[in-house]
C-alpha positions as a Markdown table, in Angstrom:
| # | Residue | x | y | z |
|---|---|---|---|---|
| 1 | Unk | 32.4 | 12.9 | -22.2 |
| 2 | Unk | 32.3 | 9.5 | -23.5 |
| 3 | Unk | 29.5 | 8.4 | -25.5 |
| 4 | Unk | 27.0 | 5.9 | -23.5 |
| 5 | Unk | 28.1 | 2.8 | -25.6 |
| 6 | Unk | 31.8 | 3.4 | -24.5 |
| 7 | Unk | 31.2 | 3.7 | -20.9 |
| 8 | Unk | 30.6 | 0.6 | -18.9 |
| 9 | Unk | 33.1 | 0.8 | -16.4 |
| 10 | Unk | 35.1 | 3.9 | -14.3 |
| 11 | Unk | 38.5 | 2.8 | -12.4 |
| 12 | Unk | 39.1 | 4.9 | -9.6 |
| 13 | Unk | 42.2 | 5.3 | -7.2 |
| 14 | Unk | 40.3 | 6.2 | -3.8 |
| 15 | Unk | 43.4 | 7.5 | -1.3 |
| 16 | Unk | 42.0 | 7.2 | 2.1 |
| 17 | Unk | 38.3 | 6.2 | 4.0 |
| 18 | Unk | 36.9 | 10.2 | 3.1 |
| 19 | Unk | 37.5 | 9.7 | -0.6 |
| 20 | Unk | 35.3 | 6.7 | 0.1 |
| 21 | Unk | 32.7 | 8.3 | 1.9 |
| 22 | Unk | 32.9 | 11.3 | -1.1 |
| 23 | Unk | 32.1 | 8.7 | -3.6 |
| 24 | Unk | 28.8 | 7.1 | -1.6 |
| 25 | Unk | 27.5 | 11.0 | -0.8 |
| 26 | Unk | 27.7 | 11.6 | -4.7 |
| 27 | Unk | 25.7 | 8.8 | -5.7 |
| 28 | Unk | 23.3 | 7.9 | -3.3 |
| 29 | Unk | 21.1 | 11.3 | -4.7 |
| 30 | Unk | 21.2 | 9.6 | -7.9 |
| 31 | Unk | 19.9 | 6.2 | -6.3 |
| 32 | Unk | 17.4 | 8.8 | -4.0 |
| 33 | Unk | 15.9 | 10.3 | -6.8 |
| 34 | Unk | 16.7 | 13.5 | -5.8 |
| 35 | Unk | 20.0 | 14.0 | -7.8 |
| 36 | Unk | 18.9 | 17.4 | -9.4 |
| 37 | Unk | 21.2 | 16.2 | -13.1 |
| 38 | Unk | 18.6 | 13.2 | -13.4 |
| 39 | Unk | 14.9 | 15.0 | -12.6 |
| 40 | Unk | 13.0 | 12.5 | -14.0 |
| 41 | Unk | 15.4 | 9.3 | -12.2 |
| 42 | Unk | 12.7 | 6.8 | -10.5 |
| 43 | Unk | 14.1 | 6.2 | -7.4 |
| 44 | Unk | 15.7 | 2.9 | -6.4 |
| 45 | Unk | 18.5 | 0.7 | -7.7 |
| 46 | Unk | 20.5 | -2.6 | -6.6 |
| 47 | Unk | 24.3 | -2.2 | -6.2 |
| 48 | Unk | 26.7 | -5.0 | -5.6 |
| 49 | Unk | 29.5 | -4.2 | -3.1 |
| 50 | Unk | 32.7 | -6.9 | -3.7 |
| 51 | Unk | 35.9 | -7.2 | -2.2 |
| 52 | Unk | 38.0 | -8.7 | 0.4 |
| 53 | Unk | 37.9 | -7.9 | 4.1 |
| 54 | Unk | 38.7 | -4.2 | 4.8 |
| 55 | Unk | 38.2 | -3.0 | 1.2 |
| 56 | Unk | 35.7 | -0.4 | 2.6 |
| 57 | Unk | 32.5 | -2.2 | 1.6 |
| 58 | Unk | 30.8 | -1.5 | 4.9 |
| 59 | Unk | 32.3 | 2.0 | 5.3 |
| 60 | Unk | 30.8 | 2.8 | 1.8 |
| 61 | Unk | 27.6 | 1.6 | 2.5 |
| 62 | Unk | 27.7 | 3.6 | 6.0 |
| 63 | Unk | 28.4 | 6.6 | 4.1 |
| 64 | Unk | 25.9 | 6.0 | 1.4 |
| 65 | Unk | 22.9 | 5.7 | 3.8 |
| 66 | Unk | 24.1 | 8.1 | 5.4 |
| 67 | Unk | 23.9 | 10.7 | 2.7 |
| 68 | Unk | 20.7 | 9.6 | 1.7 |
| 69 | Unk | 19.5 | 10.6 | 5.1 |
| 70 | Unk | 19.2 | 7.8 | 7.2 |
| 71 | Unk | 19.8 | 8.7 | 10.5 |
| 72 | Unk | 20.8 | 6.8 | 13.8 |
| 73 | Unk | 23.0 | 3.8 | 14.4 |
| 74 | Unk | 23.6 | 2.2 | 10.9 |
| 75 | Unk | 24.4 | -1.1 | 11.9 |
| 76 | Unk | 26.3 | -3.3 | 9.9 |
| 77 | Unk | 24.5 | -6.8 | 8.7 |
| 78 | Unk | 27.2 | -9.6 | 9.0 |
| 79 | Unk | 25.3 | -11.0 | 11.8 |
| 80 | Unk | 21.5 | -10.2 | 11.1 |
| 81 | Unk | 21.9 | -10.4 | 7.3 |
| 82 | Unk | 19.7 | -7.6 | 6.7 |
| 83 | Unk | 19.4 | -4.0 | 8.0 |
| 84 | Unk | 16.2 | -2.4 | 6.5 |
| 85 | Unk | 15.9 | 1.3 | 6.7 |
| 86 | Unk | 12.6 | 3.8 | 5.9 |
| 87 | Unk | 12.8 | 7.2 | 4.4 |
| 88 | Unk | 9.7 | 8.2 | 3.5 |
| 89 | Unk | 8.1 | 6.3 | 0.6 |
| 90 | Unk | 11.4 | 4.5 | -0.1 |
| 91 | Unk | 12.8 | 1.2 | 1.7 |
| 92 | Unk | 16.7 | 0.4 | 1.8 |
| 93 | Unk | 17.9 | -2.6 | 2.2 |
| 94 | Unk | 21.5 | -3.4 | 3.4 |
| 95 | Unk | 22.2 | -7.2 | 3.1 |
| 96 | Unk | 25.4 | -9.2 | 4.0 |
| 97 | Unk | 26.4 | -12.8 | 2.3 |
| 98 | Unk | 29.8 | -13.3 | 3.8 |
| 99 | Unk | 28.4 | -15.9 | 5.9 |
| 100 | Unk | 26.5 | -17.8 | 3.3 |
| 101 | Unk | 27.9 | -20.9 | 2.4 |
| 102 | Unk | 25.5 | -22.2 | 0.1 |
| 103 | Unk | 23.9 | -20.2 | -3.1 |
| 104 | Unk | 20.6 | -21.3 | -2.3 |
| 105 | Unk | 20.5 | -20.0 | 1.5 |
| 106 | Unk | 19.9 | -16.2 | 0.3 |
| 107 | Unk | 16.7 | -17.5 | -1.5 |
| 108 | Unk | 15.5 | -19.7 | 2.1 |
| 109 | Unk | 16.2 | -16.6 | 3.9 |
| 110 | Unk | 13.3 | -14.7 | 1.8 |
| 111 | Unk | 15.6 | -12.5 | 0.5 |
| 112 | Unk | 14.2 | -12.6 | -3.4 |
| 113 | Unk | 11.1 | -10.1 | -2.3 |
| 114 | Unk | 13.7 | -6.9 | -1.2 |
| 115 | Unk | 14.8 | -7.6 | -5.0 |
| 116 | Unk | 11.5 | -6.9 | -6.4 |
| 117 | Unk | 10.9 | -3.8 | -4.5 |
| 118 | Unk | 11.4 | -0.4 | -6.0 |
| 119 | Unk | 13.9 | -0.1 | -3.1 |
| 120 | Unk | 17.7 | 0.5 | -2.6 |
| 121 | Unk | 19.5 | -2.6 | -1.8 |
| 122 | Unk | 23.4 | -2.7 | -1.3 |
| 123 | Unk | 24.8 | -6.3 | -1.1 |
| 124 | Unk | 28.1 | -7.0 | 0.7 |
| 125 | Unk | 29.3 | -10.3 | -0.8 |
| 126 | Unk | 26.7 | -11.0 | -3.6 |
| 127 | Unk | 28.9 | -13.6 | -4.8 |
| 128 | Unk | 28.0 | -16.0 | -2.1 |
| 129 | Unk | 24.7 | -15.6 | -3.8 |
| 130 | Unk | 26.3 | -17.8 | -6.5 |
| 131 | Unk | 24.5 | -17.1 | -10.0 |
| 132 | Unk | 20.8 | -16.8 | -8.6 |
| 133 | Unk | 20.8 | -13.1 | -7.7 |
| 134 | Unk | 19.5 | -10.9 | -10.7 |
| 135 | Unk | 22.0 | -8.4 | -12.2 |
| 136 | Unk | 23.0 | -5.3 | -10.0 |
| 137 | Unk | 22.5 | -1.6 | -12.1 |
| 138 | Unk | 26.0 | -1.4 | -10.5 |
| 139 | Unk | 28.6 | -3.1 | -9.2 |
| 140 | Unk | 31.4 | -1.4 | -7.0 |
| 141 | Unk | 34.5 | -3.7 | -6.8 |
| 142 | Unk | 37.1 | -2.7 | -4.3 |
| 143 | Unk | 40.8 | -3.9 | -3.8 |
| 144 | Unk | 43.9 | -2.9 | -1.7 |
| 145 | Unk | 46.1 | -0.7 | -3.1 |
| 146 | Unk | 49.8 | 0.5 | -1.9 |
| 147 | Unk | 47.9 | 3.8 | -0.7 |
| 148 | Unk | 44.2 | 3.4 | -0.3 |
| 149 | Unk | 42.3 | 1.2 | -2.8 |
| 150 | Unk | 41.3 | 0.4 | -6.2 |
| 151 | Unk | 37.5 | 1.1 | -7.0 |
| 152 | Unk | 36.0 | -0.2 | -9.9 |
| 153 | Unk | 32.1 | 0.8 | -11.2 |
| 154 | Unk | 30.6 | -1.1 | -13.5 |
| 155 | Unk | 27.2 | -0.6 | -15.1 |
| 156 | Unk | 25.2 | -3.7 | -15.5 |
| 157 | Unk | 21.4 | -1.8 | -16.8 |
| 158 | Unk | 20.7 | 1.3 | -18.5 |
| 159 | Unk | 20.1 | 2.4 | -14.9 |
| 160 | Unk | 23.5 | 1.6 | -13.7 |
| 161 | Unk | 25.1 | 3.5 | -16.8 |
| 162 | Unk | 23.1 | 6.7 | -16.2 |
| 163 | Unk | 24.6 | 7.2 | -13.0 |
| 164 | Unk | 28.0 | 6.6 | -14.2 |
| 165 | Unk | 27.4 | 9.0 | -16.7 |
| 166 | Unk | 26.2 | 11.7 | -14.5 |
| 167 | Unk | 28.6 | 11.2 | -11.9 |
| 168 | Unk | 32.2 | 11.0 | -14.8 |
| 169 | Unk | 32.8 | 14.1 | -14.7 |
| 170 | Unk | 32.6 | 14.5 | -10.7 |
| 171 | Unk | 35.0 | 11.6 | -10.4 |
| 172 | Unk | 38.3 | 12.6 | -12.5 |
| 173 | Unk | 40.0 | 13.4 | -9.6 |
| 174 | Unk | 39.7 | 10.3 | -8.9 |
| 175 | Unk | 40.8 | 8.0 | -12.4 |
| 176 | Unk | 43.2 | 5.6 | -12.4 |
| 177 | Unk | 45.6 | 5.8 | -14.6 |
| 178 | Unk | 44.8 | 2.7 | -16.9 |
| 179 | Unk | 41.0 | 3.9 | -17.6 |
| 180 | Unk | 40.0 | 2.2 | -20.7 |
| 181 | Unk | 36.4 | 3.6 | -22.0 |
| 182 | Unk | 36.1 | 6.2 | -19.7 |
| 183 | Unk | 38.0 | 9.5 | -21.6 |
| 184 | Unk | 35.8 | 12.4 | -20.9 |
């Protein structure tokens, strides 16, 4: 596996809606807590979901509170900007900035308090945030492809890289031919 210092980033070729649902039910455990490879993992985390309409940003974010075992209608947030979610001592947040126009509405909707939660927040369209949201521990970046689509994960905190460590070796079926950094 690659050393930590090398891996920032995995590319992944994702063929179809399940490999994108496989992806969110292997690391929401990690983002849980309850990931038995990372015992002493605090639960929580902030990822960043980017990428045009249809990339699957939704459907991964379905999947992922799904697997960490929500249960009921998960609604998406386009409209309401926020679906907040309760599993026992931990809070998820699923937010939506695709209809933001300005940087600054995200902070007048009183957004800036889920960030400071030891919570699980998934934002669809953080760059309509502009430059004011804080760092994600990961950013998932997803693009159309000829068959299915191009994921990126990137590690933006020591949390963020943890979880890409622990889930490499889960995910070759799933590299990308050009993988710089992430040779395991």
């Amino acid at each position: 596996m690659a050393d930590k210092q090398e891996l920032k980033s995995i590319f992944l070729k994702l063929n179809d809606e399940s490999d994108t649902i496989a992806l969110a039910e292997q690391l929401a455990p990690l983002l849980c807590g309850t990931d038995p490879r990372l015992p002493d993992a605090v639960p929580g985390g902030r990822i960043h979901l980017r990428g045009d309409l249809g990339t699957g940003k939704t459907s991964f974010a379905r999947a992922f509170l799904r697997a960490a075992g929500i249960r009921g209608r998960i609604k998406s947030p386009s409209y309401a900007l926020l679906e907040s979610y309760k599993l026992s001592n931990l809070y998820f947040y699923h937010l939506d900035f695709y209809r933001f126009r300005d940087p600054r509405e995200w902070l007048d909707a009183g957004f800036r308090e889920i960030l400071q939660k030891e919570a699980v927040v998934l934002i669809e369209w953080p760059e309509q945030a502009g430059n004011s949201l804080p760092p994600p521990d990961l950013e998932i970046s997803l693009e159309y492809a000829d068959i299915g689509r191009n994921v990126r994960l990137a590690a933006h905190s020591n949390r963020g890289l943890s979880w890409l460590i622990t889930l490499a070796p889960s995910l070759q079926k799933y590299l990308a031919e050009d993988n710089p950094g992430a040779a395991w």
